[in-house]
C-alpha positions in Angstrom: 1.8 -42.3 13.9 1.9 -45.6 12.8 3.2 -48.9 15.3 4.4 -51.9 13.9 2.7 -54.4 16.2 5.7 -56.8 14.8 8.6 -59.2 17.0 12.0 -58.0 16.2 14.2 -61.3 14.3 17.8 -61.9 15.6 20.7 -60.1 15.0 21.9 -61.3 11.1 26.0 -59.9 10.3 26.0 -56.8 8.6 28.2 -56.4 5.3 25.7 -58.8 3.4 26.2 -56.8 0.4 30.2 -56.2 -1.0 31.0 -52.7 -1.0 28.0 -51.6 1.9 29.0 -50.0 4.5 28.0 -50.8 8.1 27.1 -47.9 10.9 25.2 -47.2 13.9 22.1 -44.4 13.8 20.9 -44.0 17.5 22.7 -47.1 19.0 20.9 -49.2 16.0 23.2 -51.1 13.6 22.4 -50.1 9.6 23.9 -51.3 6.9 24.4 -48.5 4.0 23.7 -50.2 0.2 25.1 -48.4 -2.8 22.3 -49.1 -4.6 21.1 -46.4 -1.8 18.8 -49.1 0.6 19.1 -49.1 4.1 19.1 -52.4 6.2 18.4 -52.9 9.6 19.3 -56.0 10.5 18.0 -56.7 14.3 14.6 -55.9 12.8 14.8 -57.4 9.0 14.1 -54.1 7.4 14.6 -52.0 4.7 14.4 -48.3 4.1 13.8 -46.6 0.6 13.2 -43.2 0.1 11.6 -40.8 -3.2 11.2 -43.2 -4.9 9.1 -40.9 -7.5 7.7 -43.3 -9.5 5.8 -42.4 -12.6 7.7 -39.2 -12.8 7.5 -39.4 -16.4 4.2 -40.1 -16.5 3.5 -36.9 -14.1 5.6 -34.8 -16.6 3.5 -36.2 -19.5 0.4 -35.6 -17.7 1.6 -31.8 -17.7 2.7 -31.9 -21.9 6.3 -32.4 -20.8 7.9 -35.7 -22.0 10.2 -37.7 -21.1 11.4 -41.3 -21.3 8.7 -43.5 -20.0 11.1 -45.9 -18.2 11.7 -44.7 -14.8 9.8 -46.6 -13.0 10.3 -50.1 -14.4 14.2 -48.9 -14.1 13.7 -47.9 -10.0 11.9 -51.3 -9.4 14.5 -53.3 -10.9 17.2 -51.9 -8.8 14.5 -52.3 -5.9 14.0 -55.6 -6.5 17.9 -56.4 -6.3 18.1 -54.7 -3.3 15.4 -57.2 -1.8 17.0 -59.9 -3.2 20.3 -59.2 -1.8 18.9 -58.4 1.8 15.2 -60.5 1.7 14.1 -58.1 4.0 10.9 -59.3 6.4 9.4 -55.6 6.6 10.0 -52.6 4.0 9.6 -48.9 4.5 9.5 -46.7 2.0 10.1 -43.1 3.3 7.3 -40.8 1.2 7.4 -39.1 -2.7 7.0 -43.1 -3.7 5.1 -41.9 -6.2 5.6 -38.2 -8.2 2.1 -36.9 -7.7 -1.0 -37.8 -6.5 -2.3 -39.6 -9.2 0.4 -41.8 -10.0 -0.5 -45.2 -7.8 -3.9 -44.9 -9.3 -3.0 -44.8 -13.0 -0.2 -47.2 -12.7 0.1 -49.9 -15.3 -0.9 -53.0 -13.8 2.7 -55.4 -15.2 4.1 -52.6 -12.7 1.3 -53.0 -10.2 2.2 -57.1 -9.8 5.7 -56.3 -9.8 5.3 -54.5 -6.6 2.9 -56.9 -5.2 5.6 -59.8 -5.8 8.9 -57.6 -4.1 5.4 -57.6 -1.2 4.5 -61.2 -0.5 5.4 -62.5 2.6 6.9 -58.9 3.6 5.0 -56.1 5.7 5.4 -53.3 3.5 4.8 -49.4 4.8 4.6 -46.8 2.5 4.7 -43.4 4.4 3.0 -40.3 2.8 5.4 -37.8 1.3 4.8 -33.8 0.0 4.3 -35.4 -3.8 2.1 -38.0 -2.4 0.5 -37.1 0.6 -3.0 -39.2 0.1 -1.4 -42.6 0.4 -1.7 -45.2 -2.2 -4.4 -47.1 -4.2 -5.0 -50.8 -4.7 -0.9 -51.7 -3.7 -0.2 -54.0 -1.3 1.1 -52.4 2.2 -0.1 -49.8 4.3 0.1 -45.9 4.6 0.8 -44.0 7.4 2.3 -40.5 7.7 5.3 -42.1 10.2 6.1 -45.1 11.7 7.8 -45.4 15.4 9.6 -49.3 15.5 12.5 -50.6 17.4 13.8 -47.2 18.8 13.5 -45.2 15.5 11.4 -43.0 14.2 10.5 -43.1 10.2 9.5 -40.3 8.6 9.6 -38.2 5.2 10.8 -34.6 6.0 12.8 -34.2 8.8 11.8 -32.2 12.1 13.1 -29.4 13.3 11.4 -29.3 16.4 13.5 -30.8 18.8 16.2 -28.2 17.7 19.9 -28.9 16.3 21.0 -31.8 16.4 18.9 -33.2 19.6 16.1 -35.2 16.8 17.5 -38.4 18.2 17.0 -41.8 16.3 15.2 -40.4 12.8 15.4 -42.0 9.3 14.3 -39.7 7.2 14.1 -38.5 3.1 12.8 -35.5 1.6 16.3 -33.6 0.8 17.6 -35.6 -1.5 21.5 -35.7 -0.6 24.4 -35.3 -2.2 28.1 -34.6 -1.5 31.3 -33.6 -3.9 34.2 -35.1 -3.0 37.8 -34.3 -5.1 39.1 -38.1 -6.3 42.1 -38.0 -9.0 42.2 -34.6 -9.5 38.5 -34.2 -10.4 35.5 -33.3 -8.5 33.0 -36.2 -8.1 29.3 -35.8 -6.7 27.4 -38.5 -5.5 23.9 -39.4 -3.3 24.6 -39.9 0.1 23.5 -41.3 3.0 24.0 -38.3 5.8 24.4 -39.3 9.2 25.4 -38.0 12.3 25.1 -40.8 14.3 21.4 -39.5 15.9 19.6 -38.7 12.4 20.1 -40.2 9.3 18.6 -38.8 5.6 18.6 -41.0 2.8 19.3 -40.7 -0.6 16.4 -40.9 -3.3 16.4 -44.2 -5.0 14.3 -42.8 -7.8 16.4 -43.2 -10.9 15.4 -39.6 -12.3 15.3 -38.1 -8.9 18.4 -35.2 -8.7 20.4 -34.2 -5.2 20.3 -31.4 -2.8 24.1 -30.7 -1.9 24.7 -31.4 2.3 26.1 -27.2 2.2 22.7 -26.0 1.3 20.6 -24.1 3.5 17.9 -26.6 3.6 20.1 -28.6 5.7 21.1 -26.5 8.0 20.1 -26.9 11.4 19.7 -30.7 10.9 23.2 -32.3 11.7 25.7 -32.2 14.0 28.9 -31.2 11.6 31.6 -32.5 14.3 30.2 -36.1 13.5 28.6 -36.0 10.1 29.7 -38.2 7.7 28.5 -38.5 4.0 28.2 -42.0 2.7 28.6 -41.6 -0.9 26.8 -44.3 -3.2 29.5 -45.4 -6.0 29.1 -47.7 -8.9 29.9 -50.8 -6.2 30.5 -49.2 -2.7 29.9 -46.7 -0.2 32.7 -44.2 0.4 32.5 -43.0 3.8 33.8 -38.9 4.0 33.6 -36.8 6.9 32.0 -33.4 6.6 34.7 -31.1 6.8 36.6 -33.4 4.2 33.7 -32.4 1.4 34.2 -29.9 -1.6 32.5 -26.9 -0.6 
């Protein structure tokens, strides 16, 4: 388990981004981004997670194509969330990359692009299922979780502690997603899930698909009495309780 060895910055007001939505995950404030970061502002950080990058090139690696623009298309996005927050420290919750090769064989215009977003930032990159070996030659460390300011950071979440008693985890893997009904149509979005003790993110990966919150791979995770899905929209987060969802 990784320690940052880092001072915490004052408190900065939440709501820096219109549309975000502000909540608490452990007793630590967060501030939900539709463009699906998470910011911690009594630390200066922000949390991604799946990013998959070079998932098209994975697929091509394996004779199945696909547009070769994902991860130029994810950065961009990443790089307005760090404009928009200017975080001092960035985690980035596992499956950055789509397999194991992919930081190694990354073109190098992407390469500097990520090594810009990284100066004058710490930057963790925690190991995920797709990527478990880390990275190469990229700015930042790797660590398979990180423990700072209360809150634990890591890529699957852990059953061990039993329902709902994980207290104070960020975590990725499952990929969330939520249907709400809105004008007489069913919508599905990303979502943030939280239940105010474990939060799991959305992938930011712009070809990365969604798990629903009702599948059995989240079961056993969240407290459904205070669950709520923060959906990512086109400009804001739409805050729905559990028991409010589409089945």
């Amino acid at each position: 388990m990784h320690r940052l060895g880092l001072a915490a910055r004052s408190t900065v007001p939440t709501g820096l981004g219109s549309g975000t939505e502000d909540i608490l995950v452990h007793g630590v404030a967060a501030v939900c981004d539709p463009l699906g970061g998470l910011y911690l502002p009594d630390t200066g950080m922000l949390i991604v997670s799946d990013l998959h990058l070079e998932k098209g090139a994975a697929f091509a690696r394996r004779g199945m194509m696909l547009p070769p623009y994902d991860t130029i298309a994810t950065l961009n996005i990443l790089a307005a969330v760090i404009a928009r927050y200017d975080p001092k420290i960035v985690v980035s919750l596992g499956d950055n990359f789509h397999d194991r090769r992919g930081s190694e064989y990354l073109p190098e215009n992407l390469r500097a692009l990520i090594a810009d977003m990284a100066r004058g930032r710490d930057w963790i990159w925690i190991n995920g299922n797709h990527d478990p070996d880390g990275t190469t030659d990229l700015p930042g460390t790797s660590t398979d979780e990180l423990f700072y300011g209360g809150l634990i950071f890591r890529h699957e979440p852990s059953l061990i502690s039993g329902h709902g008693k994980t207290r104070g985890e960020i975590a990725g893997h499952l990929h969330p997603s939520a249907t709400v009904r809105r004008r007489e149509k069913s919508v599905r979005r990303a979502c943030f899930a939280c239940d105010g003790d474990r939060l799991v993110m959305p992938a930011f990966g712009v070809l990365s698909g969604g798990l629903d919150l009702r599948h059995r791979a989240m079961q056993g995770l969240f407290n459904h009495d205070a669950l709520v899905a923060h959906l990512l929209g086109r400009d804001r987060i739409y805050s729905v309780r559990y028991g409010s969802l589409l089945g």
